[in-house]
N, C-alpha and C positions, 0 to 999 in steps of 0.2 A: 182518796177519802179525806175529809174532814171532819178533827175531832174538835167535841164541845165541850168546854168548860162552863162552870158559872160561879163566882164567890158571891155570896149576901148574905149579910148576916143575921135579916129576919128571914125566919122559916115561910110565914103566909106568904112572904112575897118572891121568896124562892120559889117555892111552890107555884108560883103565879108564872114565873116565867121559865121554870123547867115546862108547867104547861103548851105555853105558846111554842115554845121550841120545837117540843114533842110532836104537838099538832103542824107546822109547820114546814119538817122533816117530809111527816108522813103525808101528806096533804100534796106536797111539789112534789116527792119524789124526790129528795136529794140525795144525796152520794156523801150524807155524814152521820155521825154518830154522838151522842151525849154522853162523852166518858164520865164526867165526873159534877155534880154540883153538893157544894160544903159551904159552912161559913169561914171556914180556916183559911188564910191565905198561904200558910205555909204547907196543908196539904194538898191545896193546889199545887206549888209548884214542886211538890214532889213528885206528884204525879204526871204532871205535865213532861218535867224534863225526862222520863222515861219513854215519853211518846214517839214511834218513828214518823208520827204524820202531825202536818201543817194544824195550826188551834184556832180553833174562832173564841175568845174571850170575853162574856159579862161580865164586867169586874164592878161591884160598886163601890164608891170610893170613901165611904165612912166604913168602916169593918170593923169597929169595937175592937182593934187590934194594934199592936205597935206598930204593923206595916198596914198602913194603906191603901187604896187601890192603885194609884197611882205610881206608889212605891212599888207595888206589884207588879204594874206593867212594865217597869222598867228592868226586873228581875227577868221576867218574861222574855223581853226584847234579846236579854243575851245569850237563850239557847233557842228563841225562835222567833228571828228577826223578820219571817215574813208572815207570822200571824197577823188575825185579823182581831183587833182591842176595839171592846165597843164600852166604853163607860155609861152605867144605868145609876142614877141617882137623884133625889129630891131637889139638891143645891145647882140650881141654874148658873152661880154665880162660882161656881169653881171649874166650870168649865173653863177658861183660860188656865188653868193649872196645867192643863193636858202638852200647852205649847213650852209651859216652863219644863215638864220633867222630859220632855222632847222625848214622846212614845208614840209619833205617830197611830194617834188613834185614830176608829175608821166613823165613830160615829160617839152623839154623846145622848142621852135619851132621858127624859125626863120623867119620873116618878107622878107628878102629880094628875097624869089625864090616863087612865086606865086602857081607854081605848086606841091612845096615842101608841102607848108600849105595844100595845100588840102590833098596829100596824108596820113602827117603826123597826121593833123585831124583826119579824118578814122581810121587810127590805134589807136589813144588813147581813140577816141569810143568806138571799141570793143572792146580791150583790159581790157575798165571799164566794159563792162554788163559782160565781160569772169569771170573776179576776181569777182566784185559785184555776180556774180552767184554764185561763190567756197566758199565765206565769205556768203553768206546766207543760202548755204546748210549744210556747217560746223557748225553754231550757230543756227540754227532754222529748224523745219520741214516746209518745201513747197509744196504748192500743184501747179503742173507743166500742165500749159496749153497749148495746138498748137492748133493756130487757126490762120487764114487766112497766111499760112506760118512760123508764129511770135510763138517762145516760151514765154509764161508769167508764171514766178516762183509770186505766192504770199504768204507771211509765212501765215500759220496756222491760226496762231495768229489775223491775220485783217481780215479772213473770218466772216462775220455774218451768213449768210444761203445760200443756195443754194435753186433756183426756176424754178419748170417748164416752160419754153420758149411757148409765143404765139406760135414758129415756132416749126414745127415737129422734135423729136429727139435732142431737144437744149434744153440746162438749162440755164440759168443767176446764175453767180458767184455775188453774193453782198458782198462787202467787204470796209472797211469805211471810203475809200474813191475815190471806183470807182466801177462800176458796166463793166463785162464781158462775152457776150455770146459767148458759143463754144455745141460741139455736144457731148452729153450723155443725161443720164437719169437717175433721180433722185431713183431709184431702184439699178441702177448699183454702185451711187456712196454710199449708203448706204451698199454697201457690201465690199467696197472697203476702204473705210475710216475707222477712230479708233474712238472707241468710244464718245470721245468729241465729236462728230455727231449723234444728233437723229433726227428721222423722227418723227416730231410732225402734219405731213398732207400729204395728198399724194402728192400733190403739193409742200412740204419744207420740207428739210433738214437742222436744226439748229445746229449753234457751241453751246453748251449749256455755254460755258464761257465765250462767249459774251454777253448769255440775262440779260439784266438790269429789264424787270419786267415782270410776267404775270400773264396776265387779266383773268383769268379763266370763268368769267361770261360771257367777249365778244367773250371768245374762242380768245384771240390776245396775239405775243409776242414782244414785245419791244426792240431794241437795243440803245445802246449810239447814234447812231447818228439820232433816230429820228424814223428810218424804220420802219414797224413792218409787221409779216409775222400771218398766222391762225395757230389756231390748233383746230386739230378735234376733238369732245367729245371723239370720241373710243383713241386715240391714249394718250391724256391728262394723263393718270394714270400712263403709261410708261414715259412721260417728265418729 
């Protein structure tokens, strides 16, 4: 997943572009989320550097502030050097500043055509989940969901277990820091996945290099964040 930021420091036209965002999201179907939009740049990156997932940034680069946008981005760059910086601002002519504070930006969008922002938005939307997609298949294995039209890639890596679904034919993807229902069955993906996956119930599918402890006596498996899944006597000896 990818999260969203936005800093500007006029309201209407925050407002204007938390819109597009919003609609935009929901409209393709993307695999992100709009953590936060303020005029503060500093509570942005408070926010931000608490984040465990990759940012798409609005930043505009006049902020009524001692740090501006640009100065921003480069704050930005040092705890997350592969977000995606898109500077939104009136001054055409400080576009070139983007090469001096060397912040690889992904895009620079002009204020003055209403109709332009929106389109131009969009585009640097998907354009991030496009690449964010290429850089996480290239550096990590993902397990690739469709469900309600929506692809959701999540590494490997943040799966805790997988669980049989109250609902028929549905598992729940638990992963640590969201939880995901789509249609399989925890049989199917037991044959389909590598080994870092054992069935320790018939109801779960564990990452075994996420379990942080197990209870043997209550039959229970524990993960970092808290969760814990059963396991059955028969199955205990193979976990």
């Amino acid at each position: 997943m990818l999260n969203i930021f936005v800093c500007e420091d006029n309201p209407v036209q925050r407002q204007a572009i938390v819109q597009i965002i919003q609609n935009t999201v929901l409209m393709e179907e993307l695999d992100m989320k709009l953590v936060l939009d303020t005029e503060n740049p500093y509570t942005l990156l408070e926010t931000a550097k608490t984040s465990q997932n990759t940012g798409v940034y609005f930043l505009d680069i006049d902020l009524s502030s001692d740090m501006n946008g640009m100065k921003l981005a480069q704050q930005i760059r040092l705890f997350d050097p592969r977000g995606f910086i898109i500077f939104i601002t009136a001054h055409s002519e400080l576009s070139y500043m983007t090469f001096q504070y060397r912040v690889e930006a992904m895009d620079f969008v002009l204020k003055d055509n209403p109709a332009e922002i929106k389109v131009k938005i969009k585009e640097c939307l998907l354009h991030a989940m496009e690449r964010y997609t290429l850089q996480t298949n290239k550096t990590h294995k993902v397990f690739t969901i469709e469900t309600g039209g929506r692809k959701i890639n999540v590494d490997y890596n943040d799966i805790l277990f997988f669980e049989t679904s109250g609902h028929i034919h549905k598992v729940i993807l638990h992963a640590k820091d969201r939880q995901i229902e789509f249609s399989g069955t925890i049989k199917d993906l037991t044959s389909t996945l590598g080994s870092d996956f054992v069935r320790c119930h018939r109801s779960f599918l564990v990452n075994k290099n996420n379990i942080k402890e197990i209870d043997a006596k209550n039959r229970l498996i524990y993960f970092p964040n808290e969760e814990t899944c059963l396991m059955s006597t028969r199955m205990m000896k193979g976990l």
